[in-house]
PDB file of N, CA, C and O in Angstrom:
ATOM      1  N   UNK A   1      54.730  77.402 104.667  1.00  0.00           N
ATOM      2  CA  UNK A   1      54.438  78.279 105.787  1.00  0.00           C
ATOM      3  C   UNK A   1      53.024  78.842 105.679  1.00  0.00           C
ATOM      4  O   UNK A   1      52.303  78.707 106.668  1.00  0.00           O
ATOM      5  N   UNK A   2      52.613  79.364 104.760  1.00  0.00           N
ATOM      6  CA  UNK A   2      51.246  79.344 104.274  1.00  0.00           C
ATOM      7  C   UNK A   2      50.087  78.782 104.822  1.00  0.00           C
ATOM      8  O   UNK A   2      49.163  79.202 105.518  1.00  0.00           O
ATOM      9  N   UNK A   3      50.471  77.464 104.193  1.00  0.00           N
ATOM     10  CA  UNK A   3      49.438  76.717 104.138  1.00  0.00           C
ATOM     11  C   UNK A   3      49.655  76.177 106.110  1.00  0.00           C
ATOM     12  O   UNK A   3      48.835  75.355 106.520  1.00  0.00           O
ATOM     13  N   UNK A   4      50.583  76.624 106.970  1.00  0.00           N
ATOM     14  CA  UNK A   4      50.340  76.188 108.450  1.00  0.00           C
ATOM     15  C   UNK A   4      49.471  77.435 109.073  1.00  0.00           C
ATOM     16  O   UNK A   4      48.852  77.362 110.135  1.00  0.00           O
ATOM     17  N   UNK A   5      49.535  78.596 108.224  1.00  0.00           N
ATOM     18  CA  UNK A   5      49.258  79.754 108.932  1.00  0.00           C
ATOM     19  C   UNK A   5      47.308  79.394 108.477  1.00  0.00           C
ATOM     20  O   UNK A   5      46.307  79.551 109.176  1.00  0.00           O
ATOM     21  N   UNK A   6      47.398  79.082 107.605  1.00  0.00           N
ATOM     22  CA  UNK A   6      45.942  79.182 106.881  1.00  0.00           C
ATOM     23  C   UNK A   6      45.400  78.338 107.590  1.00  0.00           C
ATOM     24  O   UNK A   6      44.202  78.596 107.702  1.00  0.00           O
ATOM     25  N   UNK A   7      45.787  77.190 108.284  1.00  0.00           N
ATOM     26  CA  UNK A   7      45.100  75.837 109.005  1.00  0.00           C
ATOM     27  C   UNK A   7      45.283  76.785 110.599  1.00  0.00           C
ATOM     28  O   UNK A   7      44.498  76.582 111.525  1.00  0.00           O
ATOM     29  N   UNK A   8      46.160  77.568 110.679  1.00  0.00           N
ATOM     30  CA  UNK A   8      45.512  78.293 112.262  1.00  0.00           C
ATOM     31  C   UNK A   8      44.605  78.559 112.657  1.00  0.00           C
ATOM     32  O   UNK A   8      43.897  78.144 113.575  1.00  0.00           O
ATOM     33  N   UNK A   9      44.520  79.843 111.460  1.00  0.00           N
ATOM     34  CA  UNK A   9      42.922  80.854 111.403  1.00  0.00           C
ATOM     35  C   UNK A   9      42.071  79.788 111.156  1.00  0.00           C
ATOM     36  O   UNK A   9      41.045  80.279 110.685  1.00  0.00           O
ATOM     37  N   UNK A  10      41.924  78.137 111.258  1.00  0.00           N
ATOM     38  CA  UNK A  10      40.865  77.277 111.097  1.00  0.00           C
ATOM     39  C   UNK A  10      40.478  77.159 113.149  1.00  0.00           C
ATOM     40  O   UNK A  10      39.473  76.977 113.836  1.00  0.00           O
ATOM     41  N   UNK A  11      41.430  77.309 113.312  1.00  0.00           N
ATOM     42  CA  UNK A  11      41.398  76.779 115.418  1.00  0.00           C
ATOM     43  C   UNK A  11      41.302  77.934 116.160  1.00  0.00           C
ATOM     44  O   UNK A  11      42.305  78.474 116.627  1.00  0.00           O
ATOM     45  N   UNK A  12      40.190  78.365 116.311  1.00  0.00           N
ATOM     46  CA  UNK A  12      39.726  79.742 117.368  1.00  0.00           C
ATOM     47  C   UNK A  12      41.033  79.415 119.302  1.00  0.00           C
ATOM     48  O   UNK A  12      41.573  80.216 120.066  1.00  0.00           O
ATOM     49  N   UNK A  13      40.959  77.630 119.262  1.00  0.00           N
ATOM     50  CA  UNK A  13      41.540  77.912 120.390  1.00  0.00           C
ATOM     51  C   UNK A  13      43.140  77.909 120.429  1.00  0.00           C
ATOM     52  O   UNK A  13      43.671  77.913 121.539  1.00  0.00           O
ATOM     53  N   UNK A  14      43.871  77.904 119.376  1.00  0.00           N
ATOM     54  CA  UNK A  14      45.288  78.301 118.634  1.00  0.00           C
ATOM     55  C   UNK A  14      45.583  79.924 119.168  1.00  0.00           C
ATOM     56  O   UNK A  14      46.465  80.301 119.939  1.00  0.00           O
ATOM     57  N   UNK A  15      44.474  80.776 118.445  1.00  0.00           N
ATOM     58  CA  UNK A  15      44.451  81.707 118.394  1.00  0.00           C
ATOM     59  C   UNK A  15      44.347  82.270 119.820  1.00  0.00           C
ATOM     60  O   UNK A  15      45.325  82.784 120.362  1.00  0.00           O
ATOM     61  N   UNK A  16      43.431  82.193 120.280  1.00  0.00           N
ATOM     62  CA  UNK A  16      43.040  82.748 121.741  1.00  0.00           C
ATOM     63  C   UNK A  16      44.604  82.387 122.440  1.00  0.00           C
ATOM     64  O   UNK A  16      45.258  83.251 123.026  1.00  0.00           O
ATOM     65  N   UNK A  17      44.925  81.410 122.321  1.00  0.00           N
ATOM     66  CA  UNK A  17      46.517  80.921 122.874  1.00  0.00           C
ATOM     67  C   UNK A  17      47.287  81.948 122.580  1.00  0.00           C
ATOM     68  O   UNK A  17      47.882  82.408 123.554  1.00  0.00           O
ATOM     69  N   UNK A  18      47.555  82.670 121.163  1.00  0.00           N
ATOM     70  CA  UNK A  18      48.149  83.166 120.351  1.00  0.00           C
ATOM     71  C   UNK A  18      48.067  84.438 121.294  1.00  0.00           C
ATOM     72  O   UNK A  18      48.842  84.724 122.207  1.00  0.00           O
ATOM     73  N   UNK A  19      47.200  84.978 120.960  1.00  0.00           N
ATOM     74  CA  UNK A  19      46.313  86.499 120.723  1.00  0.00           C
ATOM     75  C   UNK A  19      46.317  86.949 122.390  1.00  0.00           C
ATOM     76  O   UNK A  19      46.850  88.008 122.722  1.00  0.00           O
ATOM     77  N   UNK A  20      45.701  86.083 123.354  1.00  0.00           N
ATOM     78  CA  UNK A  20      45.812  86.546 124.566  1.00  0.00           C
ATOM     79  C   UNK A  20      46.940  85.725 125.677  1.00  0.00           C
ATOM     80  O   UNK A  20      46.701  85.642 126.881  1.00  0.00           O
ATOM     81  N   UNK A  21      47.764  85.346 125.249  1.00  0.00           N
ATOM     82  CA  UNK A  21      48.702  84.600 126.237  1.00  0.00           C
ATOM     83  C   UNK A  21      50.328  85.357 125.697  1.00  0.00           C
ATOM     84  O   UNK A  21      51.044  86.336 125.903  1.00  0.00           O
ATOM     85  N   UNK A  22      50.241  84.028 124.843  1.00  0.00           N
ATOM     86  CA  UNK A  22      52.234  84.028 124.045  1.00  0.00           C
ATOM     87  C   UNK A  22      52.671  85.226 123.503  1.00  0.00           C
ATOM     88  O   UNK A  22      53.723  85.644 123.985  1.00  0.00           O
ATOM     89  N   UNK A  23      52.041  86.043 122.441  1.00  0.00           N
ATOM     90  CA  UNK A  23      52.285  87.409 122.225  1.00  0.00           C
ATOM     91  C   UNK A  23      52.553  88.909 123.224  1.00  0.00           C
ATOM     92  O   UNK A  23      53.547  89.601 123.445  1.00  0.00           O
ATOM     93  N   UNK A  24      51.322  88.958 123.596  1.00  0.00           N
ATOM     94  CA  UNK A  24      51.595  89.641 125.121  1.00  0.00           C
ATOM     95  C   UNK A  24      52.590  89.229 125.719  1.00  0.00           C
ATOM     96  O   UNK A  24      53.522  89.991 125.975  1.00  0.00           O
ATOM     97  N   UNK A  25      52.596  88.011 126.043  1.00  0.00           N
ATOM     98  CA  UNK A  25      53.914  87.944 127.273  1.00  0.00           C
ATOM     99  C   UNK A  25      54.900  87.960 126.729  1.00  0.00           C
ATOM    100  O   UNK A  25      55.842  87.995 127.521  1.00  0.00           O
ATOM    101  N   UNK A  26      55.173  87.951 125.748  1.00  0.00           N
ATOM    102  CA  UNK A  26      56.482  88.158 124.737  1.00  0.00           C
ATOM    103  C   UNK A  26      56.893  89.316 124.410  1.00  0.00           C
ATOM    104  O   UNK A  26      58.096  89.421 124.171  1.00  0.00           O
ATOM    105  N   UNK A  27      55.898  90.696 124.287  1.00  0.00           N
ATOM    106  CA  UNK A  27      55.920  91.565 124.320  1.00  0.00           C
ATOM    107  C   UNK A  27      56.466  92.612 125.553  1.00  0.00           C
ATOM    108  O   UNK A  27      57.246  93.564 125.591  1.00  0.00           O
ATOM    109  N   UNK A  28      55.731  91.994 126.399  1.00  0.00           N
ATOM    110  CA  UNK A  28      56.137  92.243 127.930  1.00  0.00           C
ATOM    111  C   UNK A  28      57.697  91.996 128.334  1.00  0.00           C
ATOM    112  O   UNK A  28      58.204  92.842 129.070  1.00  0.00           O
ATOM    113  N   UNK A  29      58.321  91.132 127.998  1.00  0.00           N
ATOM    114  CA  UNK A  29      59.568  90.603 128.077  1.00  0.00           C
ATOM    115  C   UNK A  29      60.660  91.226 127.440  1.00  0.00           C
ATOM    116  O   UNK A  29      61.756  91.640 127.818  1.00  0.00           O
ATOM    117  N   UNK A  30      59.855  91.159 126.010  1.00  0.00           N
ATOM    118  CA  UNK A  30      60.920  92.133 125.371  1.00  0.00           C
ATOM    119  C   UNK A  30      61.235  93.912 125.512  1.00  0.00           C
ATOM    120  O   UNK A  30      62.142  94.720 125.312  1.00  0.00           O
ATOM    121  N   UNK A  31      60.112  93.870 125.895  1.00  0.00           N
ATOM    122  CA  UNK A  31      59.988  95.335 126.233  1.00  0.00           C
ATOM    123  C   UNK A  31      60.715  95.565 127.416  1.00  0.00           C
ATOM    124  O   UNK A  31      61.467  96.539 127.452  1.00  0.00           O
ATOM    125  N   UNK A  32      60.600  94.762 128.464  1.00  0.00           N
ATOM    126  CA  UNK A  32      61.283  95.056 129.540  1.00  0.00           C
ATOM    127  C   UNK A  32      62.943  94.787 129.465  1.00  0.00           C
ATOM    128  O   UNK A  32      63.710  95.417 130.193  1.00  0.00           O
ATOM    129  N   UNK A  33      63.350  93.904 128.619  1.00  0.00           N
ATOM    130  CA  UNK A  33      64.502  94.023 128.341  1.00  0.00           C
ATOM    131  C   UNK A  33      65.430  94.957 127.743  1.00  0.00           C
ATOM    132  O   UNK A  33      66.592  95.234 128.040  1.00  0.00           O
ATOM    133  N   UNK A  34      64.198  95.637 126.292  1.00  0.00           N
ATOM    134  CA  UNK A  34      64.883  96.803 125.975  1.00  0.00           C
ATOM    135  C   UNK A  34      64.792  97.788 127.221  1.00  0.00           C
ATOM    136  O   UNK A  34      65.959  98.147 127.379  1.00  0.00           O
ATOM    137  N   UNK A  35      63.997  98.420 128.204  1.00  0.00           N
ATOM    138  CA  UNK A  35      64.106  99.047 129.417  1.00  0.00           C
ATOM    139  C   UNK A  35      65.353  99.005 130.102  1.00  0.00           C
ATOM    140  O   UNK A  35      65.925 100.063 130.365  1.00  0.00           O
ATOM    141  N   UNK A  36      65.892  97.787 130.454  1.00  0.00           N
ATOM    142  CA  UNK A  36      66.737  97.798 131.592  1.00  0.00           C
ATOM    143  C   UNK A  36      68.163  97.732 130.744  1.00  0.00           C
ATOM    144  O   UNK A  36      69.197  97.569 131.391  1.00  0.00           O
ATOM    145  N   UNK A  37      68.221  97.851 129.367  1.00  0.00           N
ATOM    146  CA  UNK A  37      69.259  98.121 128.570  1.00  0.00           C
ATOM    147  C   UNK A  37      69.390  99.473 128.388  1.00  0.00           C
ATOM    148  O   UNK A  37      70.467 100.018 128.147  1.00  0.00           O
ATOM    149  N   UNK A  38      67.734 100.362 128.552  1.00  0.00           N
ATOM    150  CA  UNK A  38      68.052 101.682 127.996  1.00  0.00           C
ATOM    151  C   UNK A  38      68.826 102.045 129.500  1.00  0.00           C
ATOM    152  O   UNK A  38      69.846 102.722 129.370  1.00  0.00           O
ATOM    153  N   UNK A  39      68.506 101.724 130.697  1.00  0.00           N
ATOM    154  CA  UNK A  39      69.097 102.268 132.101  1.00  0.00           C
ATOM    155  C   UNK A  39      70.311 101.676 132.355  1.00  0.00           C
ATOM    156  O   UNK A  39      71.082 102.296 133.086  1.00  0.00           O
ATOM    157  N   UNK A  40      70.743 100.324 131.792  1.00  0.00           N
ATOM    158  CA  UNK A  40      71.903 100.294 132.055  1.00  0.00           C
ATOM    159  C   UNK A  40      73.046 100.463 130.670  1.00  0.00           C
ATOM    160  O   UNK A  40      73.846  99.585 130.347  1.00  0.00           O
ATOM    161  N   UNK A  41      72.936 101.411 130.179  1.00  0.00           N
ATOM    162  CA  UNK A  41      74.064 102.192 129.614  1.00  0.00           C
ATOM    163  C   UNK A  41      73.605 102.013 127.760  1.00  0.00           C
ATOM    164  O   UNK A  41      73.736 102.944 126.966  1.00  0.00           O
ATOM    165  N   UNK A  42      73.040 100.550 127.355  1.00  0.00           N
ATOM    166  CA  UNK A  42      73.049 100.411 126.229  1.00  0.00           C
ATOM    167  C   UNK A  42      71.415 100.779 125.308  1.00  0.00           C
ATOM    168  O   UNK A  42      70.496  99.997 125.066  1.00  0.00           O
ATOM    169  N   UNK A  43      71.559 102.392 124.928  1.00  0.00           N
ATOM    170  CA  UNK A  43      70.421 102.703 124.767  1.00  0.00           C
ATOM    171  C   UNK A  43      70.060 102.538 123.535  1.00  0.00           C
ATOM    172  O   UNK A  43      68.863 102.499 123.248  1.00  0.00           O
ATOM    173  N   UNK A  44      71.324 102.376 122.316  1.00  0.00           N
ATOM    174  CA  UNK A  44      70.804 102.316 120.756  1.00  0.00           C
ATOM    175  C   UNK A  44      70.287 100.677 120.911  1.00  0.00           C
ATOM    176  O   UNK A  44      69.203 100.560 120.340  1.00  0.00           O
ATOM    177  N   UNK A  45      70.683  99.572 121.428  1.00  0.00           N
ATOM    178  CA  UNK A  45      70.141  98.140 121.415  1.00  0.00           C
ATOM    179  C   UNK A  45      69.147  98.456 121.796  1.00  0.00           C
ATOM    180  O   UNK A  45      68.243  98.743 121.011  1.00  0.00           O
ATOM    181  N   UNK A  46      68.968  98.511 123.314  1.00  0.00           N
ATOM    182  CA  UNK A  46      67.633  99.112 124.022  1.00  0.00           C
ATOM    183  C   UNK A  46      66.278  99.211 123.414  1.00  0.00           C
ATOM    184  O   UNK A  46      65.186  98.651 123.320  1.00  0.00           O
ATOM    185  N   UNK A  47      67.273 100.686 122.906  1.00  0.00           N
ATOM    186  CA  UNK A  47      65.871 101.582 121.859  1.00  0.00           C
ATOM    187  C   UNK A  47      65.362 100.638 120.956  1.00  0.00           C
ATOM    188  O   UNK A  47      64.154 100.403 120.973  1.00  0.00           O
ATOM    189  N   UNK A  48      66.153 100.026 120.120  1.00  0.00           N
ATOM    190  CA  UNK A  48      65.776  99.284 118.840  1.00  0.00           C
ATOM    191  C   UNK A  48      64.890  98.392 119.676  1.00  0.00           C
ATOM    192  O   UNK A  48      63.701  98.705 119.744  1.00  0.00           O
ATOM    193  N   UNK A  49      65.360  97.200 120.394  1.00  0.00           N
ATOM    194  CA  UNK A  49      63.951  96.375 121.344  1.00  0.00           C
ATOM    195  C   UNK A  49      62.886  96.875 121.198  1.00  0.00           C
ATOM    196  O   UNK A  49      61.843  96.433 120.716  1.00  0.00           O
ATOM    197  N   UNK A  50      63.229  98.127 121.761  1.00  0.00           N
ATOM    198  CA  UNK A  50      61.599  99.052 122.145  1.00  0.00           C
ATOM    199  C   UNK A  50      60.977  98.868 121.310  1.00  0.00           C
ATOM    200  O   UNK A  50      59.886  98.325 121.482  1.00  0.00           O
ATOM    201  N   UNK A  51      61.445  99.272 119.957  1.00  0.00           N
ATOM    202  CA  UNK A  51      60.912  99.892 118.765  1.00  0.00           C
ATOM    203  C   UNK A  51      60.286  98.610 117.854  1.00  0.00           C
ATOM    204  O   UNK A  51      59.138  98.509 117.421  1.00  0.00           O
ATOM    205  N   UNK A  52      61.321  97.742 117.716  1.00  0.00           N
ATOM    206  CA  UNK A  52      61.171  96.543 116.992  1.00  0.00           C
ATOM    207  C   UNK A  52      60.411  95.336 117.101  1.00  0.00           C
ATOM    208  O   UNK A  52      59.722  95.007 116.135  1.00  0.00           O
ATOM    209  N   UNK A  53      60.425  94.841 117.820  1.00  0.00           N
ATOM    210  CA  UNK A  53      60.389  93.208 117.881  1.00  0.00           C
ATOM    211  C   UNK A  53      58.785  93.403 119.242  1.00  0.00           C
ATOM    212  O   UNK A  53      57.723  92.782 119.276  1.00  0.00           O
ATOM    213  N   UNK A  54      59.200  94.268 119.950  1.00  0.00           N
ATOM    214  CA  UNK A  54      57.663  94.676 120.763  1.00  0.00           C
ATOM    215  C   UNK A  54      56.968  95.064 119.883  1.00  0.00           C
ATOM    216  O   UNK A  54      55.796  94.756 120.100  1.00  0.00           O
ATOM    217  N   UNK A  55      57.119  95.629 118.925  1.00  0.00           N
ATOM    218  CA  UNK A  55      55.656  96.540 117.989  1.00  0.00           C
ATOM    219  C   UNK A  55      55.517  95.568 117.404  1.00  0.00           C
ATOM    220  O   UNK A  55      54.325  95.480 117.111  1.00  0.00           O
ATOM    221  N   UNK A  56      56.357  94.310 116.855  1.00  0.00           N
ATOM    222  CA  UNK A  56      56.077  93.259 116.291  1.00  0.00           C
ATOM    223  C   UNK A  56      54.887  92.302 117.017  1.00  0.00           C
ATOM    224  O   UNK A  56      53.731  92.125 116.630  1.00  0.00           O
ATOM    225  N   UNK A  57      55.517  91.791 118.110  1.00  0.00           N
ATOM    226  CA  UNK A  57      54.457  91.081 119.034  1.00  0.00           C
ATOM    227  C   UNK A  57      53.244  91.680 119.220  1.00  0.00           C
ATOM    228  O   UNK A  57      52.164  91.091 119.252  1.00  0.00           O
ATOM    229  N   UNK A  58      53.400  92.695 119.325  1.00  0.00           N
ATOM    230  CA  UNK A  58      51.872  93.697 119.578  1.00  0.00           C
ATOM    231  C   UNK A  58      51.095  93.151 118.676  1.00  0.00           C
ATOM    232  O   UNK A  58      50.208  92.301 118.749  1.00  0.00           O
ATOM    233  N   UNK A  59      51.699  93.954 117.528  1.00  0.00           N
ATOM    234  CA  UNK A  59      51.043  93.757 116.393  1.00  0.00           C
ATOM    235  C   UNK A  59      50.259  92.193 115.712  1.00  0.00           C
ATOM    236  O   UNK A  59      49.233  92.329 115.047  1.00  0.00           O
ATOM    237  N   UNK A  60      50.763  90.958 115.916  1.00  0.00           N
ATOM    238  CA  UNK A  60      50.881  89.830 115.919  1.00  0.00           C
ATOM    239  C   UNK A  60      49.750  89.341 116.840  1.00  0.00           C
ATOM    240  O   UNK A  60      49.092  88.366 116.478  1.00  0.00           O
ATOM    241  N   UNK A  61      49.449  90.019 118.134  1.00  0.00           N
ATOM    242  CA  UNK A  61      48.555  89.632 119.390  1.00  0.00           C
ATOM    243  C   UNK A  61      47.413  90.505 118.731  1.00  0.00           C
ATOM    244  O   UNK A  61      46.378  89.945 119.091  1.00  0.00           O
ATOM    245  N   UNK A  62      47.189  91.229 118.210  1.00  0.00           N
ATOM    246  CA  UNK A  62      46.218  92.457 117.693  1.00  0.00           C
ATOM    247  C   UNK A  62      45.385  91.214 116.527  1.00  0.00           C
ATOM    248  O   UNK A  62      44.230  90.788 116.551  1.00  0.00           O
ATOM    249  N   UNK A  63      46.549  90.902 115.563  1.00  0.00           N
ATOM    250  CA  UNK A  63      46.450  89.996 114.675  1.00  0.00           C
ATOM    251  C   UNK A  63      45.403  88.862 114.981  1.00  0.00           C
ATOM    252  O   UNK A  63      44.204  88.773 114.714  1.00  0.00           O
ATOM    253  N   UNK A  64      46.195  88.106 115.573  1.00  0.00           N
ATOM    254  CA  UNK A  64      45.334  86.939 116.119  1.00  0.00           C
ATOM    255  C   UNK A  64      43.935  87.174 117.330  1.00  0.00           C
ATOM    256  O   UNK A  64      43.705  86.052 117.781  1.00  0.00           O
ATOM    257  N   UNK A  65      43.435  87.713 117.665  1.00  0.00           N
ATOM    258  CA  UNK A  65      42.519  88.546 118.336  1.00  0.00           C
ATOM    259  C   UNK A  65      41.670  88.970 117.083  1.00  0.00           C
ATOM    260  O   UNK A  65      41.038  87.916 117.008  1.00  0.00           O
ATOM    261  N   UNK A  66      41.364  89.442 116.432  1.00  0.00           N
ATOM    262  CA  UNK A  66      41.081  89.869 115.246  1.00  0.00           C
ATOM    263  C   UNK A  66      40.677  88.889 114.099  1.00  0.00           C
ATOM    264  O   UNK A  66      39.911  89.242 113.202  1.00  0.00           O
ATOM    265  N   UNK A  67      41.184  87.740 114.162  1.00  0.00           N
ATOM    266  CA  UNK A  67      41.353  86.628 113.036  1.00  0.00           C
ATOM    267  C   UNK A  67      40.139  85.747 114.480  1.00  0.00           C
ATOM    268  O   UNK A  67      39.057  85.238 114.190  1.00  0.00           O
ATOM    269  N   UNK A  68      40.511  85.778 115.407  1.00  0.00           N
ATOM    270  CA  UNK A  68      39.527  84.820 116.540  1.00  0.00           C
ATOM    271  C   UNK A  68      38.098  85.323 116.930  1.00  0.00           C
ATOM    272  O   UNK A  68      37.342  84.939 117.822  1.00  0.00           O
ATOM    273  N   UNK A  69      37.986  86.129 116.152  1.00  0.00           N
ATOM    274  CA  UNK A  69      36.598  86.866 116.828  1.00  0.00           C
ATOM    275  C   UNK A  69      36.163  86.905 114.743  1.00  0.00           C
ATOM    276  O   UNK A  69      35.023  86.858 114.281  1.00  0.00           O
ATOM    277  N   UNK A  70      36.899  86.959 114.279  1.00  0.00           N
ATOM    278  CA  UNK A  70      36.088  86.948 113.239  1.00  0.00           C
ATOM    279  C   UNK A  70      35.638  85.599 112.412  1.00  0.00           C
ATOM    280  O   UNK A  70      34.874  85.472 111.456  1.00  0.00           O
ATOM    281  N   UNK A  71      36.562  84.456 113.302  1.00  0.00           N
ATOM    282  CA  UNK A  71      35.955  83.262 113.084  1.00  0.00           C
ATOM    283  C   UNK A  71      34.906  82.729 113.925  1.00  0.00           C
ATOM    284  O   UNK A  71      34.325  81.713 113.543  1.00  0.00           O
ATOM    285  N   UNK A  72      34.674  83.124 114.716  1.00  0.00           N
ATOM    286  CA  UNK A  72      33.698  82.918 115.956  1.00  0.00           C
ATOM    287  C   UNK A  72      32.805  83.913 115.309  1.00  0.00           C
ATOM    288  O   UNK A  72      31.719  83.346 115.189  1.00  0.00           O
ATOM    289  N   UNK A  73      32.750  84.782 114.967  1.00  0.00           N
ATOM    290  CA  UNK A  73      31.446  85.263 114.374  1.00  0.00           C
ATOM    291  C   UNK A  73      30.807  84.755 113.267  1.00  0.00           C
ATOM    292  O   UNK A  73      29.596  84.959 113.181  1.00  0.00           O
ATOM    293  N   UNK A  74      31.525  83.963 112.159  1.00  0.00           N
ATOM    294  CA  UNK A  74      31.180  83.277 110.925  1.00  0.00           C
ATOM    295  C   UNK A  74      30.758  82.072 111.826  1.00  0.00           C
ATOM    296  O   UNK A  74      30.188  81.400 110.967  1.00  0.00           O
ATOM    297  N   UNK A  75      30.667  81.442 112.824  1.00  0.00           N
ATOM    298  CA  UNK A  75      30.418  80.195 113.215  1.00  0.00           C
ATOM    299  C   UNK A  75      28.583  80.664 113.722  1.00  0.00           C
ATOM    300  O   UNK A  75      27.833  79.806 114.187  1.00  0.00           O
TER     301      UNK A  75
END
């Protein structure tokens, strides 16, 4: 797993894929799912969505954004 993650941070256009597309919209999704769980009745699942797996993606899109600009600057 490593060694696929290490050959990423080699492809600026992986990343940009990564960083400004799939993460975000994954984030977006999940987030909105925990939403319409917190309104329709199930707020401890909900909440956890909120909390979890969105701060994950965030975090992950932050990630790769970060790893793509700092290989584009070494170039």
């Amino acid at each position: 797993m490593k060694k696929y993650i290490g050959e990423l941070k080699a492809h600026p256009e992986a990343l940009f894929v990564l960083g400004y597309m799939l993460f975000p919209l994954l984030a977006l999704v999940v987030a909105a799912l925990g939403f319409f769980m917190v309104l329709g009745g199930h707020k401890i699942f909900g909440l956890i969505l909120l909390l979890v797996p969105a701060q994950i993606f965030i975090f992950c899109a932050v990630w790769a954004i970060n790893n793509r600009k700092r290989l584009l600057e070494e170039k």
